[in-house]
C-alpha positions in Angstrom: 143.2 98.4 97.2 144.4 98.2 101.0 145.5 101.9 101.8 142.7 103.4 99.7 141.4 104.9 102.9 145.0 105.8 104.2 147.6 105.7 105.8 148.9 107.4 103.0 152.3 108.7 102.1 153.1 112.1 101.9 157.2 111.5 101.4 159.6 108.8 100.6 163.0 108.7 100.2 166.8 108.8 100.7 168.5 111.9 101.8 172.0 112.8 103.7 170.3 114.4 106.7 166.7 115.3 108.1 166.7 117.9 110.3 163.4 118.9 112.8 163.1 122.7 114.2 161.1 123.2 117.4 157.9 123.4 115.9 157.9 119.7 114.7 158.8 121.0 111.0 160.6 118.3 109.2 163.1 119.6 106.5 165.0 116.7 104.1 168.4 118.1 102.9 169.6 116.9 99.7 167.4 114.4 98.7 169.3 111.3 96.5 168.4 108.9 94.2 171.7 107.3 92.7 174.6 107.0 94.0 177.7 106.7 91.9 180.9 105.3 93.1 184.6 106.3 91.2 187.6 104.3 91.7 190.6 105.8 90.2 194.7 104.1 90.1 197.0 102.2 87.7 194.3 98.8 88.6 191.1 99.8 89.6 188.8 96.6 90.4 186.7 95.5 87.2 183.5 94.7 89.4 182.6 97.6 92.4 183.6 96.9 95.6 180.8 96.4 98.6 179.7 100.4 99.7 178.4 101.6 102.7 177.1 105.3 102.2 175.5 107.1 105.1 171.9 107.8 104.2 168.9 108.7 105.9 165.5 107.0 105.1 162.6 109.2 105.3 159.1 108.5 105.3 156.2 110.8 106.4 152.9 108.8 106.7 149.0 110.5 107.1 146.9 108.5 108.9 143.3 108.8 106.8 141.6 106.2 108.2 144.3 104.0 109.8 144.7 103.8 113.5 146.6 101.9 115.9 150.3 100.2 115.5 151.7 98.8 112.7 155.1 97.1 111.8 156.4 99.3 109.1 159.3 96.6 107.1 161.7 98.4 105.0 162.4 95.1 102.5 165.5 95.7 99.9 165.5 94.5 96.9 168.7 94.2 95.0 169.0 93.8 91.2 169.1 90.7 90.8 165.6 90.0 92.4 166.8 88.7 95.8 165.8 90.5 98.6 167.6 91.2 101.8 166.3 90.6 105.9 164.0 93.7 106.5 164.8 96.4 108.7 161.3 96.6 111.3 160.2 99.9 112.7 156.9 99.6 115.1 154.3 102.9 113.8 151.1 104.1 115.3 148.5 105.5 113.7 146.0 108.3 115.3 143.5 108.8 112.4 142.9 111.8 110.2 146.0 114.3 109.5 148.1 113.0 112.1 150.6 110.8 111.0 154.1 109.4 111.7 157.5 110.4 110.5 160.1 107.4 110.3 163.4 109.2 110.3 166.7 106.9 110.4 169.7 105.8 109.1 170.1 102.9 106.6 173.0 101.1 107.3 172.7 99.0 103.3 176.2 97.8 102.7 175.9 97.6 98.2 177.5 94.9 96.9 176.8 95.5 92.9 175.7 98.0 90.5 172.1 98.5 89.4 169.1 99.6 90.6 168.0 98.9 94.1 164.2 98.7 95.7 163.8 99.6 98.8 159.8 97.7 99.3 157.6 99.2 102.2 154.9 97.5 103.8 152.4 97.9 106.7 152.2 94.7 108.2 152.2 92.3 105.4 150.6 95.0 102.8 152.7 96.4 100.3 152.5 100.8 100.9 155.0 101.9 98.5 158.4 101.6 97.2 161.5 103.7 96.8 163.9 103.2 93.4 167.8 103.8 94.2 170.3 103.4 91.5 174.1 102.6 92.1 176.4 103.4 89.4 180.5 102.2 89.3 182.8 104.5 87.7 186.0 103.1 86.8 189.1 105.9 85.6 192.5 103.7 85.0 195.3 106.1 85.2 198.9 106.0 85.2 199.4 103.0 83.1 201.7 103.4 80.1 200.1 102.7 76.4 200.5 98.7 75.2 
């Protein structure tokens, strides 16, 4: 196993906002895993139209026996199978407890329903992965009976 002597993760996922106090404490608020969009009208679209939520990626990494700089890649995968360009973030490593918080927000534009994997690796090694679910809600209203 690659990480069995760390870095290793102590959180990932999807939240609206991470906030840090001045002691360093990191605090996730409202921590999401699906996502449902609603269209409602007289025609709503049969297939979901393209979203573009606001979320914030958190991941909080422990060194173990890790150290020195890694390119962390944040690969989606979409539910097809296809994968999308990754998003690159350069982490360093200091050994022991010490870790690395990667804080930031995820501009994912989702163009269908189903579930999403959002793939992390260290280099080229795969650390983890985080599930997110989109779900498309359609309500047709104001349309008289046939």
């Amino acid at each position: 196993m690659a990480f069995e002597d760390g870095p290793f993760v102590q959180a990932a996922c999807f939240c609206d906002m991470a906030l840090r106090d001045e002691t360093r404490t990191l605090s996730l608020i409202r921590i999401i895993d699906t996502l449902t969009q609603t269209a409602r009208g007289p025609s709503v679209p049969e297939q979901m139209p393209p979203m573009a939520p606001t979320l914030t990626l958190a991941l909080m990494l422990k060194s173990g026996k890790a150290r020195g700089r890694y390119d962390l890649k944040v690969v989606p995968e979409l539910p097809s199978g296809e994968t999308e360009n990754p998003l690159v973030i350069s982490v360093h490593f200091e050994g022991e407890e010490r870790g690395c918080d990667v804080v930031t927000r995820l501009g994912f534009v989702f163009k269908q329903e189903g579930l999403y994997w959002f793939n992390i690796y260290l280099d080229d090694e795969k650390l983890t992965a985080i599930p997110f679910r989109v779900k498309y809600s359609r309500m047709i209203a104001g349309q008289p009976p046939s």
